[in-house]
C-alpha positions as CSV (number, residue, x, y, z in Angstrom):
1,X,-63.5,0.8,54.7
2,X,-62.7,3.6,52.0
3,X,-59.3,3.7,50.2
4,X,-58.6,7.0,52.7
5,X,-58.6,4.4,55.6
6,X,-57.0,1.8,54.6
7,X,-53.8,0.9,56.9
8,X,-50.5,1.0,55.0
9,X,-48.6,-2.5,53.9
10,X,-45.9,-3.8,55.4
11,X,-43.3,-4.2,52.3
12,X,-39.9,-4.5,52.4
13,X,-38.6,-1.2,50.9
14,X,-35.5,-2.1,48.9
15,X,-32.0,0.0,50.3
16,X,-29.5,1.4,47.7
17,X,-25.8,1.0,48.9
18,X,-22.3,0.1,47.5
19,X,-21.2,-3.5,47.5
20,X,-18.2,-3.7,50.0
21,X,-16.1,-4.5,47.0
22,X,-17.9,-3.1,44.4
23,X,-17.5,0.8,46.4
24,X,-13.5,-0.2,46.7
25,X,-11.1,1.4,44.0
26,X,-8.2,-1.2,42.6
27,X,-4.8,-1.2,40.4
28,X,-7.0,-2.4,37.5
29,X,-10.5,-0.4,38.2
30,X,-10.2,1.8,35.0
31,X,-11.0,0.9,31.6
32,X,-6.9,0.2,31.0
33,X,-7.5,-3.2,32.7
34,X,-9.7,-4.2,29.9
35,X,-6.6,-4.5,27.7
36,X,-3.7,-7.0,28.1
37,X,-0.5,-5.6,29.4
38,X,2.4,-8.1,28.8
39,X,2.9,-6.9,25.2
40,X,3.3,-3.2,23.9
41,X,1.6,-3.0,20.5
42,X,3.1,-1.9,17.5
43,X,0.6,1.1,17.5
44,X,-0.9,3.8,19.8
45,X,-3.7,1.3,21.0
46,X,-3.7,-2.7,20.8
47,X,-5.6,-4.2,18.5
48,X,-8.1,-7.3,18.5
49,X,-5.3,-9.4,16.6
50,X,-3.0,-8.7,18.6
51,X,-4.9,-9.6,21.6
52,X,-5.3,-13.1,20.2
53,X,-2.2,-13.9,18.4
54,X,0.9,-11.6,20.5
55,X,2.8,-14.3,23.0
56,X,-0.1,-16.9,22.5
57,X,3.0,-19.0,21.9
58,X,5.5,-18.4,25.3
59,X,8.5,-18.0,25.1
60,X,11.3,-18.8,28.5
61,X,13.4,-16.1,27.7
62,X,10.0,-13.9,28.9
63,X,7.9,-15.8,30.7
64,X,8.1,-19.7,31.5
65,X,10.4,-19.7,34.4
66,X,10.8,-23.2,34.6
67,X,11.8,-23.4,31.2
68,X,10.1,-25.4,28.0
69,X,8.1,-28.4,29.5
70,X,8.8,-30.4,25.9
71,X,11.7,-31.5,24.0
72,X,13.2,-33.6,21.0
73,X,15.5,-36.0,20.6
74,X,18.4,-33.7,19.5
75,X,18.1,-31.9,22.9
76,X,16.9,-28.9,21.3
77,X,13.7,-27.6,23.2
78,X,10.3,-25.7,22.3
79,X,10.9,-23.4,19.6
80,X,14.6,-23.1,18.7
81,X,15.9,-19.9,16.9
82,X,17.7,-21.7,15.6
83,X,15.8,-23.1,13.1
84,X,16.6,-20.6,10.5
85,X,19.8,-18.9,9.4
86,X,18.1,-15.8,9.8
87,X,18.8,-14.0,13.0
88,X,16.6,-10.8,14.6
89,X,18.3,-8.7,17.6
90,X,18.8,-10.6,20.9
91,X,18.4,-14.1,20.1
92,X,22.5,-14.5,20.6
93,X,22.3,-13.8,24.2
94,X,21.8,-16.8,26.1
95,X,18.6,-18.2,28.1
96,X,18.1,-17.5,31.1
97,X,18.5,-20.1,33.8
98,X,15.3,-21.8,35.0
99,X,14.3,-24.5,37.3
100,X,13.0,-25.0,40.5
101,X,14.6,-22.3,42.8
102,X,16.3,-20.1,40.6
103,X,13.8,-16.8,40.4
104,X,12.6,-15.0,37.8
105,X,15.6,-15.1,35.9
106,X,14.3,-14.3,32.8
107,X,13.6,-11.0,30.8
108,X,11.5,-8.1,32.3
109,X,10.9,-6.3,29.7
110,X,9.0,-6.7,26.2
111,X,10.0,-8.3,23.9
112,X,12.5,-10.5,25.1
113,X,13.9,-10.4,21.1
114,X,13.6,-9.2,17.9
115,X,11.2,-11.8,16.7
116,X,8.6,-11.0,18.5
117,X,8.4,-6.8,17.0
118,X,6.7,-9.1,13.6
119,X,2.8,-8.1,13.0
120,X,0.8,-9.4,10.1
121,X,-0.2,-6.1,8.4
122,X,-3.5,-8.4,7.1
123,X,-4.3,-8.9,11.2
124,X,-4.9,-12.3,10.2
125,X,-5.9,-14.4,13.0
126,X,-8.8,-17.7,12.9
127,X,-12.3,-15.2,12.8
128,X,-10.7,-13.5,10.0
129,X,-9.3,-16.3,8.1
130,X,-12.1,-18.2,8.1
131,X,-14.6,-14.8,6.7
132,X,-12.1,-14.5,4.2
133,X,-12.4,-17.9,2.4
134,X,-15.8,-18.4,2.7
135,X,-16.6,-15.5,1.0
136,X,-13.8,-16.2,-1.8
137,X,-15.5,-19.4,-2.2
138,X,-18.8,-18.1,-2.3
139,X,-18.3,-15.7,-4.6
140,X,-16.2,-18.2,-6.8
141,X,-19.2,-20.8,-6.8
142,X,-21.9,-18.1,-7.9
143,X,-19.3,-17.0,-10.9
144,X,-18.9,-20.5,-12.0
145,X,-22.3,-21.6,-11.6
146,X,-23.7,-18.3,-13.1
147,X,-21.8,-19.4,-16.3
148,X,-22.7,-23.2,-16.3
149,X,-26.4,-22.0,-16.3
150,X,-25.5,-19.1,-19.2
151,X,-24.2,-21.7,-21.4
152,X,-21.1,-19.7,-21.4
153,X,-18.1,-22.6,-21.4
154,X,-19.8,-23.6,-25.2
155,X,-18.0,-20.6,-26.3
156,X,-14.7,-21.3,-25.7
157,X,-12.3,-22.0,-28.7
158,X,-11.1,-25.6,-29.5
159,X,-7.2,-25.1,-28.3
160,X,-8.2,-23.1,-25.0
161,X,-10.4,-26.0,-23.8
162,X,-7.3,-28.2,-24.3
163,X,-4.9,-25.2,-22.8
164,X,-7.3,-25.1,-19.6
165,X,-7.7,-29.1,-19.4
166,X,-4.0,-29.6,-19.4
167,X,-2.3,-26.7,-18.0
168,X,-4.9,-23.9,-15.6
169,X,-5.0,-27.8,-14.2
170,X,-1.7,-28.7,-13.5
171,X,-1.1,-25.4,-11.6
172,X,-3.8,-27.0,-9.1
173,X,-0.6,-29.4,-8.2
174,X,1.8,-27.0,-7.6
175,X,-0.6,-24.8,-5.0
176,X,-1.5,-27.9,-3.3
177,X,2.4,-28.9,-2.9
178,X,3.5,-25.0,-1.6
179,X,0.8,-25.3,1.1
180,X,0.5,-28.6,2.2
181,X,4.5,-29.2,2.1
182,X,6.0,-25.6,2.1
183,X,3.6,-23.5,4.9
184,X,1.7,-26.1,6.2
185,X,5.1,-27.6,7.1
186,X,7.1,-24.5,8.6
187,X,4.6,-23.1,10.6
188,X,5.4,-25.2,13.4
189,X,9.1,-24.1,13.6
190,X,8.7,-20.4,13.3
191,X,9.7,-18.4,16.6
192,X,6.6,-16.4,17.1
193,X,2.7,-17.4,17.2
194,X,2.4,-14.2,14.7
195,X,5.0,-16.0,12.5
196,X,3.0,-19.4,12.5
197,X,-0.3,-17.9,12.2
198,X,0.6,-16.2,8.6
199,X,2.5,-19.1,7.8
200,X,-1.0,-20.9,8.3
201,X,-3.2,-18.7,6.7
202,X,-0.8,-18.7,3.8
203,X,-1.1,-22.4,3.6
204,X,-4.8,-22.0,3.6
205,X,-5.1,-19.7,1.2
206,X,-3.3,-21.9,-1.4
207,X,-4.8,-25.1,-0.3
208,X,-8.4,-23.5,-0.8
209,X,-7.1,-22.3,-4.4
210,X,-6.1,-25.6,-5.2
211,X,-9.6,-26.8,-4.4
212,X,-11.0,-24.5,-6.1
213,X,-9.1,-25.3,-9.3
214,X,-10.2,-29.0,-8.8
215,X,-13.9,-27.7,-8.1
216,X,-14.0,-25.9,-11.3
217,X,-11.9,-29.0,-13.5
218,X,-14.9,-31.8,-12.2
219,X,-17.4,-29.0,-13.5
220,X,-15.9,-28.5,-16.9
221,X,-15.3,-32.2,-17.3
222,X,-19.6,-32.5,-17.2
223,X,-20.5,-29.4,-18.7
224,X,-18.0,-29.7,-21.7
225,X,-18.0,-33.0,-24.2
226,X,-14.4,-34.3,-24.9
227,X,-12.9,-32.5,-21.6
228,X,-10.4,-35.0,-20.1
229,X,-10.7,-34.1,-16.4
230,X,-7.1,-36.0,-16.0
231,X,-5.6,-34.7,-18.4
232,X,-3.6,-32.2,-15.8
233,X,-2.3,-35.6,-14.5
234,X,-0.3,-36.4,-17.5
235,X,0.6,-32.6,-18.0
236,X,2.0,-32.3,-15.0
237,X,4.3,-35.6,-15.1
238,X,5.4,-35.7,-18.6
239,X,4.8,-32.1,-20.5
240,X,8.4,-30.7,-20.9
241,X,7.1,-27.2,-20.3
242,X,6.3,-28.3,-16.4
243,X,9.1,-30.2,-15.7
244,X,11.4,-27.6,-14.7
245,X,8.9,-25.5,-12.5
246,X,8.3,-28.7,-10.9
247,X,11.7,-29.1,-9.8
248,X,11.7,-26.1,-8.6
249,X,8.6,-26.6,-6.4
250,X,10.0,-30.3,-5.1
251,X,13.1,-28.3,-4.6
252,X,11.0,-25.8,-2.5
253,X,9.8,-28.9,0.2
254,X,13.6,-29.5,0.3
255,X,15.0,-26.8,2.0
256,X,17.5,-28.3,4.8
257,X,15.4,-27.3,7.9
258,X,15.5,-23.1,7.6
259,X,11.8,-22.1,7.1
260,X,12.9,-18.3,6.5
261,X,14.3,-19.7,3.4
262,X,11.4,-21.6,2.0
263,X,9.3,-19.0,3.0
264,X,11.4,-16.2,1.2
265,X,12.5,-18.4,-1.9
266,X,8.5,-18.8,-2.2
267,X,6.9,-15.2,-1.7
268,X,9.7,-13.9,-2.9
269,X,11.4,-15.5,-6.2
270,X,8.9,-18.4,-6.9
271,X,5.8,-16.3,-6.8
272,X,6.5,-13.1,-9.0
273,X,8.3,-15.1,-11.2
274,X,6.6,-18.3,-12.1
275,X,3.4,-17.8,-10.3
276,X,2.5,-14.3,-11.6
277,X,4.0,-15.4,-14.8
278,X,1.4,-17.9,-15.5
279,X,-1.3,-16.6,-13.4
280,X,-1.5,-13.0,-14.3
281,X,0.9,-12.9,-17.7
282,X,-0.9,-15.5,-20.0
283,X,-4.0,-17.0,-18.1
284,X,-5.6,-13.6,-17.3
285,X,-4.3,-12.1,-20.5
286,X,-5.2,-14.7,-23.0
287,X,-9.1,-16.2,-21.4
288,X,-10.9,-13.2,-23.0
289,X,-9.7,-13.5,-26.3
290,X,-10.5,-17.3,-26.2
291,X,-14.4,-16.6,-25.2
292,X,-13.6,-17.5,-21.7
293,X,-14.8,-14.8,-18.3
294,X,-14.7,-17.3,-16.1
295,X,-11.5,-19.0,-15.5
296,X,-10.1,-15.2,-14.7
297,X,-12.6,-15.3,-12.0
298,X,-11.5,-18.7,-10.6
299,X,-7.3,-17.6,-10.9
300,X,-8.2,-13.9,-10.2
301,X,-9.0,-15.2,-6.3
302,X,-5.6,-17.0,-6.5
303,X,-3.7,-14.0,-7.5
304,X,-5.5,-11.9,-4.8
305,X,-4.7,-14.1,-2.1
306,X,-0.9,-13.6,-3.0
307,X,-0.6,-9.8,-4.6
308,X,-2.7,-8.8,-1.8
309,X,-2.4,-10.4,1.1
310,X,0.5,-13.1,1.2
311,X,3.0,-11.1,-0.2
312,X,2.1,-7.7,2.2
313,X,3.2,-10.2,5.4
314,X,6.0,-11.6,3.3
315,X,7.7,-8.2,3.2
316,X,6.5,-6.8,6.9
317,X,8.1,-10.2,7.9
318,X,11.6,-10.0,5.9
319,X,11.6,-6.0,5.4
320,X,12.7,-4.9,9.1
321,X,15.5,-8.3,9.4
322,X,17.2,-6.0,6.8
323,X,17.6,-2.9,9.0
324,X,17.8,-4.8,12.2
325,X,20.0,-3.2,14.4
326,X,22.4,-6.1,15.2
327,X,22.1,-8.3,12.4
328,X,21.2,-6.8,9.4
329,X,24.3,-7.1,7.5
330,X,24.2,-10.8,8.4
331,X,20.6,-11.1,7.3
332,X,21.2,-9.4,4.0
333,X,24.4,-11.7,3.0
334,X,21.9,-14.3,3.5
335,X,19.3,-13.7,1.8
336,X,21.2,-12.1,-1.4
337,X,22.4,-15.7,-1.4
338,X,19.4,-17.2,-1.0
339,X,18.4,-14.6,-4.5
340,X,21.6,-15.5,-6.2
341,X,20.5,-19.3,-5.8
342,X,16.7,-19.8,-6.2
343,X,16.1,-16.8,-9.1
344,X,18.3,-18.9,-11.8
345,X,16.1,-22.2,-11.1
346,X,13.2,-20.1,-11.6
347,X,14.3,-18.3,-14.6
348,X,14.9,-21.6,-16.1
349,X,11.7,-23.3,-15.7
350,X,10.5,-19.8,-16.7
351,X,11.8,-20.5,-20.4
352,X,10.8,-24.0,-20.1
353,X,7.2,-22.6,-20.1
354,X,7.4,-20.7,-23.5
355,X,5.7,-22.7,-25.6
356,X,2.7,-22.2,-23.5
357,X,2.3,-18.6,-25.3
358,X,1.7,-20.4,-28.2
359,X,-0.8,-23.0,-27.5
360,X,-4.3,-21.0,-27.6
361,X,-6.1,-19.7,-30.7
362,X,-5.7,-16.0,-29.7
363,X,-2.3,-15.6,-28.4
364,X,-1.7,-13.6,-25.4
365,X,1.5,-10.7,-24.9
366,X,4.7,-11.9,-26.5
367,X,6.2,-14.1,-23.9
368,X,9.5,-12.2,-23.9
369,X,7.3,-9.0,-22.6
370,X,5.6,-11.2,-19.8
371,X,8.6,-12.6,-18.8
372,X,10.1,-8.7,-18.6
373,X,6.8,-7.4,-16.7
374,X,7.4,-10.6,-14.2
375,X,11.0,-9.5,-14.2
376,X,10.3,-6.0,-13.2
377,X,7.5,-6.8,-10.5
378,X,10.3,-9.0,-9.1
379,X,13.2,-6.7,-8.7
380,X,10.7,-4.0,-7.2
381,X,9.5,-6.5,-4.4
382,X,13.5,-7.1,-3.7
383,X,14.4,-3.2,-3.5
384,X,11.7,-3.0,-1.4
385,X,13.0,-5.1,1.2
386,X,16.4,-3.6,0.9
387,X,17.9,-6.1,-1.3
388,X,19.5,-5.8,-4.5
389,X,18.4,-7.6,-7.8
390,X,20.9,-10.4,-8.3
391,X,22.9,-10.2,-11.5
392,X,21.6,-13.7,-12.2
393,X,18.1,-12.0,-13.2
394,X,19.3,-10.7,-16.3
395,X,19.8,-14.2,-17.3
């Protein structure tokens, strides 16, 4: 039989049509259904970290219509507002009331209160976080390791070695305490899942650069002879010049149950003027004198984390509670005595830290101008939240 003649097969032949469903047209057909729509965002068009973080943590005044499903022993319920002094618009007027039979009661429209308007302008969420300090730790470990293989720590001078044993140390104590027992500890109450996610990353960030610190004291302790890896131990507990910014941070994990406090008084007062002061004013400015590149390395990832990062949510957080429309007056008495109390404390273990200026063979800026530069970057960060400098900074 030729190919001419040969009878045709009997195949299925395949039949293009709609899907019942798939040909109808729905509320949520278009390409706006692929975005949530419980939230407005703080911009023209949502963004990933909002997607993840916004109303991740309910809240019965929106949604929840039976109310919290949790409480303490006080009687208070869920997240209360009230655990700060600081107040954003709305959060006077009272819950709605749920239950079993009583409707949708609560608000209809977004957001139910101030509190919830709050973005992290770093869009920090768990993806990002964890990106971040891996490659801060990565590029940490190659610095550090570069110079253990260059030989480089064999040309630091005799007093530095003792100034980094002793005191780049003990600051490892006081990064550990602010995020284990400052942010760590306050996320938990804040009113907002954007709130408690930048108090966690802040708490990571400083728990990582206390790691690092102790990281980089075990590998000086084996690649210098004489370096007392405990010495910090002893610095931190009995050197007079440490004794007063360690009240200050014990005084920090104090705080009578307002985290909006210990958040401000540390971002706020601690950090520019104790933590820059060290960090940035003598550590940074004295290492390269002293033959040392790489300790600015190792404190340079510490500074960033704040200057950069913790300090830009710090101020989107506390900025707008100054200009809020119904309780800004209220938030600025507060916080101006929340200034007029922490900035003394801090001023004073500030001056308790002088003789730090003079403990390494080349000698950084006079500590009077440090203390002045740390003054300055101070009373800029309060302007710019609407504040004014306290009088007690020109103590």
């Amino acid at each position: 039989m030729t190919t001419a003649q040969r009878p045709e097969r009997s195949v299925p032949k395949p039949q293009f049509t709609d899907a019942e469903a798939g040909a109808q047209e729905f509320p949520d057909s278009g390409a706006s259904a692929r975005r949530y729509n419980y939230y407005k965002p703080a911009k023209r068009k949502q963004t990933h970290y909002e997607d993840v973080t916004v109303d991740v943590q309910p809240d019965p005044r929106h949604y929840l219509a039976q109310g919290w499903i949790y409480g303490f022993a006080d009687g208070s319920r869920g997240y209360p507002l009230t655990w700060t002094k600081l107040k954003a618009w709305g959060v006077d007027k009272p819950e709605p009331v749920n239950g079993v039979g009583t409707g949708n009661n609560h608000v209809v429209d977004w957001p139910a209160h101030g509190w919830h308007e709050f973005r992290d302008p770093n869009e920090e969420w768990e993806m990002t976080f964890y990106r971040y300090n891996a490659n801060v730790v990565r590029q940490t470990t190659q610095n550090v390791e570069n110079a253990r293989q260059a030989k480089a720590f064999d040309n630091w001078t005799p007093n530095w070695k003792t100034f980094v044993e002793r005191n780049v140390g003990a600051w490892m104590h006081i990064e550990h305490i602010l995020g284990l027992y400052v942010f760590a500890a306050i996320n938990r109450s804040c009113p907002t899942n954007m709130h408690n996610t930048a108090m966690v990353v802040n708490s990571m960030h400083k728990i990582r650069f206390a790691q690092d610190l102790a990281l980089y004291n075990l590998t000086l302790s084996e690649e210098i002879e004489g370096f007392d890896g405990a010495a910090h131990l002893d610095a931190w507990n009995n050197d007079a010049e440490w004794q007063g910014v360690r009240k200050v941070v014990e005084a920090l994990t104090a705080v009578d149950n307002d985290w909006g406090e210990m958040a401000f008084a540390t971002n706020v007062v601690f950090e520019p003027l104790l933590g820059e002061l060290f960090r940035s004013n003598l550590v940074q400015q004295s290492a390269a004198g002293n033959g040392d590149f790489v300790t600015p390395t190792v404190i340079g990832a510490g500074e960033y984390d704040y200057s950069q990062r913790d300090l830009r949510w710090t101020q989107a957080c506390f900025g707008p509670l100054t200009q809020d429309k119904e309780f800004a007056a209220h938030n600025k008495e507060l916080m101006q005595g929340w200034l007029s109390h922490w900035v003394p404390m801090c001023l004073e273990a500030a001056r308790a830290m002088q003789p730090l200026w003079s403990q390494t063979d080349s000698k950084p800026p006079r500590f009077e101008d440090s203390l002045d530069r740390a003054k300055s970057r101070f009373a800029g960060i309060v302007t710019e939240l609407g504040l004014e400098p306290p009088k007690e900074l020109s103590q």
